[in-house]
C-alpha positions as semicolon CSV with decimal commas, in nm:
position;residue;x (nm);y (nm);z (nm)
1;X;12,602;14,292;2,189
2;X;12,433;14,289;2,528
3;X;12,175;14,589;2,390
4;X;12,068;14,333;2,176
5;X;11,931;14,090;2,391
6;X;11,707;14,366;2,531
7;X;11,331;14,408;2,424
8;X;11,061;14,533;2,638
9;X;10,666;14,386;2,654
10;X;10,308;14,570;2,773
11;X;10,107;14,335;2,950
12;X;9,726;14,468;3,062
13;X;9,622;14,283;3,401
14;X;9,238;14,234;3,429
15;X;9,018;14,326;3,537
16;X;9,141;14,754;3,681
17;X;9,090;14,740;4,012
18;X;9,268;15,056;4,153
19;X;9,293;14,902;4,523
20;X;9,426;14,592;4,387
21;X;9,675;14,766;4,183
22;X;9,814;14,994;4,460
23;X;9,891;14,656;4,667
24;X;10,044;14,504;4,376
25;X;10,288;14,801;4,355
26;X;10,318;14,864;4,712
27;X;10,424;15,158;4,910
28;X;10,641;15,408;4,716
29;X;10,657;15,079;4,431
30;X;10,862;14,887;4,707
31;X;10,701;14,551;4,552
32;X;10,810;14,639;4,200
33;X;11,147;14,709;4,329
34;X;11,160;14,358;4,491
35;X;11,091;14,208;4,150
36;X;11,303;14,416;3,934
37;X;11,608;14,328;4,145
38;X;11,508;13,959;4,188
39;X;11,452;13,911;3,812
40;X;11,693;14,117;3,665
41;X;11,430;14,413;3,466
42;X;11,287;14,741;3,472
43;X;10,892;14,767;3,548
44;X;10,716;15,057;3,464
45;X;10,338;15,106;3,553
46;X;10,028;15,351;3,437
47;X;9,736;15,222;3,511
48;X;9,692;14,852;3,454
49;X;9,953;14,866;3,205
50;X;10,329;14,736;3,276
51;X;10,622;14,760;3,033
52;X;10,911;14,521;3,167
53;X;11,197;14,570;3,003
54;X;11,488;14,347;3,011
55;X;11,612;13,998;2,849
56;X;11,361;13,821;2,709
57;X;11,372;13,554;2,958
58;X;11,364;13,745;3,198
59;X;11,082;13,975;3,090
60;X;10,862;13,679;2,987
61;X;10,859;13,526;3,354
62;X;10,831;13,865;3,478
63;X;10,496;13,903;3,291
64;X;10,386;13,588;3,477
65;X;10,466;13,654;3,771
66;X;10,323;14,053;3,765
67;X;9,989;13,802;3,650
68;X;10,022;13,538;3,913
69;X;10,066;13,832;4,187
70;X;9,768;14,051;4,116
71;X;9,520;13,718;4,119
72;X;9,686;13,692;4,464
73;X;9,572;14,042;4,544
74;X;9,189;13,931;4,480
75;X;9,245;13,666;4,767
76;X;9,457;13,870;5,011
77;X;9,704;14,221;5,046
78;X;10,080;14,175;4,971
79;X;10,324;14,252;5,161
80;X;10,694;14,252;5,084
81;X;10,723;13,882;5,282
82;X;10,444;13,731;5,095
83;X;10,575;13,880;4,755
84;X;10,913;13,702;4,863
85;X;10,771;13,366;4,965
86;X;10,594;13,367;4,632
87;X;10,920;13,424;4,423
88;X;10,995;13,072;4,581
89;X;10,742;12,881;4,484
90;X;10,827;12,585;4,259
91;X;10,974;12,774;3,873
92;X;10,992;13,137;4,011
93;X;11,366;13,129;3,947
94;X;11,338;12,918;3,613
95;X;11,169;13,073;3,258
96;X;10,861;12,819;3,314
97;X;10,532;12,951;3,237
98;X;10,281;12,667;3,451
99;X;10,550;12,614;3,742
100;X;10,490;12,803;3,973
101;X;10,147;12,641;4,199
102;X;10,175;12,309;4,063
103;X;9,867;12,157;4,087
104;X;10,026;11,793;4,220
105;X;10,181;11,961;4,491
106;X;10,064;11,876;4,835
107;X;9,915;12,052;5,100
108;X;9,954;11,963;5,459
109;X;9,629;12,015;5,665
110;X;9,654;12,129;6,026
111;X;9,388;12,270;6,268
112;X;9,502;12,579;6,252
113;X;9,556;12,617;5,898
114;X;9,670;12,423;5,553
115;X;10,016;12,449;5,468
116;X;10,181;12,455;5,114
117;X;10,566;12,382;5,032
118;X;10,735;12,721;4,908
119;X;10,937;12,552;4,641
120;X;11,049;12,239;4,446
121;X;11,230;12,083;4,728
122;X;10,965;12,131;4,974
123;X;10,724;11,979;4,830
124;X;11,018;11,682;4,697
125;X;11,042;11,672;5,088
126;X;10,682;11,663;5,197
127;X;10,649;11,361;4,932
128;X;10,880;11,160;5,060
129;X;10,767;11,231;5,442
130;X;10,428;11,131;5,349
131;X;10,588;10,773;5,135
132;X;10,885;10,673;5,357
133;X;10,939;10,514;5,695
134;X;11,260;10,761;5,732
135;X;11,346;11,099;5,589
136;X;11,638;11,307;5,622
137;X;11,619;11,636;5,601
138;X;11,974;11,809;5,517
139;X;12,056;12,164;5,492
140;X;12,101;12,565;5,611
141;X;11,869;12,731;5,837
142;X;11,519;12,923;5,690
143;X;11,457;12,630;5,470
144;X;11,144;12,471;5,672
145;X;11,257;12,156;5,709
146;X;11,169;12,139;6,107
147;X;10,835;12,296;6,033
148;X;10,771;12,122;5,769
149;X;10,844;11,821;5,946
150;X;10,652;11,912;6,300
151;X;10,321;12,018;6,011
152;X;10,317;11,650;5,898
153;X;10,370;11,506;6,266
154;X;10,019;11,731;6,323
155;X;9,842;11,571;6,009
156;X;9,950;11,221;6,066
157;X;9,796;11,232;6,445
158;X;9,535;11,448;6,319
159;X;9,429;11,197;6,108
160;X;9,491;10,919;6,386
161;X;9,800;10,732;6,174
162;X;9,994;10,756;6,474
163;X;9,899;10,771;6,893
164;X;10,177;11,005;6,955
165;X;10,443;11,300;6,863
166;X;10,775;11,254;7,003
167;X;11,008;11,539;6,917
168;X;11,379;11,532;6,997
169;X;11,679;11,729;6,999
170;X;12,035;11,663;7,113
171;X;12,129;11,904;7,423
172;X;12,447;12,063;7,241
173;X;12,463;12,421;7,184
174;X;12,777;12,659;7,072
175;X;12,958;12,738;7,339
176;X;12,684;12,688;7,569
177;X;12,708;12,400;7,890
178;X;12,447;12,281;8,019
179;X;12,582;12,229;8,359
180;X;12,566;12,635;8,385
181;X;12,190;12,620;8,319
182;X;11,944;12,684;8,648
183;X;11,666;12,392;8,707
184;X;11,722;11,990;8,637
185;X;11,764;11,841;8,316
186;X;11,413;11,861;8,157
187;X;11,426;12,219;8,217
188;X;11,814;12,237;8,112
189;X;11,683;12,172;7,763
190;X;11,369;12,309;7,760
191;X;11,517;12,621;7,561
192;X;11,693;12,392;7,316
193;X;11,326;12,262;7,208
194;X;11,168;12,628;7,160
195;X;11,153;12,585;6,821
196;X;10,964;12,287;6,799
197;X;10,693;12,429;7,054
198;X;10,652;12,701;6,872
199;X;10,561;12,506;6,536
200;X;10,347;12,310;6,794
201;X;10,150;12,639;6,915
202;X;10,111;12,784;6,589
203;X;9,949;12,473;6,414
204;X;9,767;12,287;6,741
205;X;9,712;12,625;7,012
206;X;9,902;12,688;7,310
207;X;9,608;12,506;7,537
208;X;9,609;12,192;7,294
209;X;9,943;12,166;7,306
210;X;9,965;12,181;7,680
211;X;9,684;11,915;7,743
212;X;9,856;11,680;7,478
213;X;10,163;11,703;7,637
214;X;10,036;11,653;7,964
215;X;9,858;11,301;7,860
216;X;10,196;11,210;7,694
217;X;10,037;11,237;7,330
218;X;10,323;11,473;7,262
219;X;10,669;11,421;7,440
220;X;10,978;11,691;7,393
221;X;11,277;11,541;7,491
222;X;11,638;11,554;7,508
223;X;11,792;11,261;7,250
224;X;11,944;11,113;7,592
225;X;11,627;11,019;7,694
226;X;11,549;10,791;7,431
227;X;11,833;10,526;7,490
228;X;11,665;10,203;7,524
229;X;11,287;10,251;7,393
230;X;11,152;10,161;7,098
231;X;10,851;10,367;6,957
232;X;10,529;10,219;6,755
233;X;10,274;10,378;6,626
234;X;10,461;10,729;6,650
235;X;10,582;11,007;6,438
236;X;10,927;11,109;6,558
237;X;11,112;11,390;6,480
238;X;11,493;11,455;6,582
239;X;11,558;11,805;6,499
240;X;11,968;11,963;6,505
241;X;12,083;11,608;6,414
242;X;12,395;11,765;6,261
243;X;12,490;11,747;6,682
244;X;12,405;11,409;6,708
245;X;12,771;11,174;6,752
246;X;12,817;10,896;6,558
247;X;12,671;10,641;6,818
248;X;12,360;10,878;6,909
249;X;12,234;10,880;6,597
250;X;12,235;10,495;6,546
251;X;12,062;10,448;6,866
252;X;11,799;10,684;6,759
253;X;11,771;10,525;6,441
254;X;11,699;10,195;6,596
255;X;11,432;10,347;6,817
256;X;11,191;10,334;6,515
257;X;10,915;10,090;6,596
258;X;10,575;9,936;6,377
259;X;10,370;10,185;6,269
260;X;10,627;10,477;6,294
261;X;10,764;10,774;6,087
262;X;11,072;10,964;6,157
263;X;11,227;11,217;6,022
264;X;11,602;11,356;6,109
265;X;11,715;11,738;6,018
266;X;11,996;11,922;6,041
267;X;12,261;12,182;5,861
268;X;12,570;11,961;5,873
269;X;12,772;12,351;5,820
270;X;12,658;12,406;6,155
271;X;12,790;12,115;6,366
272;X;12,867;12,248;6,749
273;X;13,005;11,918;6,818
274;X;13,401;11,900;7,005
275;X;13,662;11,899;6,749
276;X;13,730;11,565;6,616
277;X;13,437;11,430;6,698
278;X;13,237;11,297;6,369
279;X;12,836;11,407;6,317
280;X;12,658;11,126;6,320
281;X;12,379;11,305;6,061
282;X;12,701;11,332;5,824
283;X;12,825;10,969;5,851
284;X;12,428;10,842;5,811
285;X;12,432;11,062;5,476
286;X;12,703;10,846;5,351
287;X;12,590;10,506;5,522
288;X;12,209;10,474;5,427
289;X;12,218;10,662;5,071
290;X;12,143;10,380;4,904
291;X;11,907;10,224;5,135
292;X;11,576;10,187;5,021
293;X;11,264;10,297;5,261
294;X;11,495;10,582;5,345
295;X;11,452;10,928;5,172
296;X;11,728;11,221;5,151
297;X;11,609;11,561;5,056
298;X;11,885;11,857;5,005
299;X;11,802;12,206;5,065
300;X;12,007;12,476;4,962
301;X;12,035;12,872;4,979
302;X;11,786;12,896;4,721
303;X;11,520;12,688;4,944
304;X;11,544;12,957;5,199
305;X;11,244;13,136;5,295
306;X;11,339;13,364;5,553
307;X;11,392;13,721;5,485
308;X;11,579;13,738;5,124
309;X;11,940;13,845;5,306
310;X;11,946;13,554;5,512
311;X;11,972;13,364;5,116
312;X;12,243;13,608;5,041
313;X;12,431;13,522;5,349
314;X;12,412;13,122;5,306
315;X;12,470;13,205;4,944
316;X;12,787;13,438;5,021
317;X;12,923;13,156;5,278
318;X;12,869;12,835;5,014
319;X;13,065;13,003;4,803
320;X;13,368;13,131;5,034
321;X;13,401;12,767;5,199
322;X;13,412;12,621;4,856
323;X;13,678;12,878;4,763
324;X;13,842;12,747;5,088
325;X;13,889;12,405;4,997
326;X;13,972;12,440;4,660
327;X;14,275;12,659;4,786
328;X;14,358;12,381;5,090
């Protein structure tokens, strides 16, 4: 019965371009291996001509996407990252033949360089960044929700809709004190807030960075040092809020002055709080769903765009906790 489902196409991709075609491919066909075992066919290759072979689902979207892949290679070489990050781009796991590059989906201009959601839920979660007041930002690591977030903090004060970046974490780490740490507080956390330089570096420069944090344009900070401010005219970010208690996370909330936009993310499966002690990004989930000016975007394993086993591991530990608590 299966055999029947199983038909094969030829597709020509124009114009031959031998160069082109080897990146396409890639070393020893490492690129057409990533496909076949992402969409489920067999790709064979002479020339410019491919026979997929496969469901017919299956080998229709791999047709597009062979086509959509060797346009890329006009623009720039492949590599097996860039083939992945294209695979998520919004339809590459559904049958649709114009999803993938929508042409409504936004782009996020920095100095450095523009930058494009990798997905459905990306750009769901740029949208609402760029519509709402505050934005939650819930799920696993490799998803891009701090980057994303940090990229449209750049724009907005690019752009001069805010005077200043604050960017926050809370100083809780797994199994980590910061009482051991060398140096006072600022520099206690100064390792908890890596990522969010880094984002800063890569889209402003290391010197730019450095000069707008010395006039106070951007502030880093520990979420202990925002108790009793209230922020206009900023775009504030609190990143890890999965280790945010119950009464940190309302006072950050109600930091949120005129003029401001903040956005709060976190992977409530990774909460390195004390036992019995309640995230306060899991009780908000439940508190403010169904307030309005508030947006809620949900990543999951398939939003991931990390190296393709780090969505095999998220994927492989979804599905054993959910096995869990059905058996509890």
């Amino acid at each position: 019965m299966l055999s029947s489902r199983i038909h094969s196409i030829d597709i020509s991709l124009e114009p031959p371009d031998n160069k082109r075609l080897a990146d396409l491919c890639g070393q020893f066909d490492e690129h057409l291996h990533q496909l076949e075992q992402r969409l489920g066919v067999e790709i064979n290759s002479r020339g410019n001509r491919f026979r997929i072979i496969g469901e017919s689902d299956a080998v229709a979207h791999a047709g597009q996407i062979l086509q959509g892949l060797y346009a890329e290679t006009g623009n720039d070489s492949l590599t097996p990252e860039k083939v992945h990050l294209y695979l998520q781009q919004p339809g590459a796991d559904q049958t649709r033949a114009n999803a993938a590059g929508s042409a409504e989906a936004v782009v996020i201009h920095t100095p450095s360089k523009p930058i494009s959601p990798r997905g459905v839920n990306q750009d769901h979660y740029l949208k609402n960044i760029l519509r709402h007041d505050l934005n939650f930002g819930i799920g696993p690591a490799g998803t891009g929700k701090t980057y994303l977030a940090v990229a449209c903090a750049v724009q907005a004060l690019e752009q001069e809709k805010v005077s200043r970046l604050v960017l926050v974490r809370p100083a809780v780490e797994a199994g980590e004190r910061l009482g051991f740490l060398p140096g006072d507080m600022t520099q206690k956390v100064d390792p908890y807030l890596r990522p969010l330089y880094d984002a800063l570096y890569e889209m402003l420069g290391l010197d730019r960075v450095a000069k707008l944090i010395e006039r106070n344009v951007i502030e880093v900070a520990p979420l202990a040092f925002m108790r009793g401010r209230s922020l206009n005219d900023s775009f504030i970010i609190l990143d890890e809020a999965q280790n945010t208690t119950i009464e940190q996370m309302k006072m950050f909330l109600t930091r949120i002055g005129f003029g401001s936009t903040a956005v709060v993310t976190g992977d409530i499966t990774q909460i390195d709080l004390p036992k019995q002690t309640q995230s306060g990004l899991r009780q908000a989930a439940d508190v403010l769903k169904n307030q309005t000016g508030i947006s809620f975007t949900f990543f999951t394993s398939h939003d991931v765009v990390r190296h393709p086993l780090v969505q095999r591991i998220i994927s492989a530990y979804e599905v054993y906790d959910r096995a869990n608590h059905q058996g509890q």
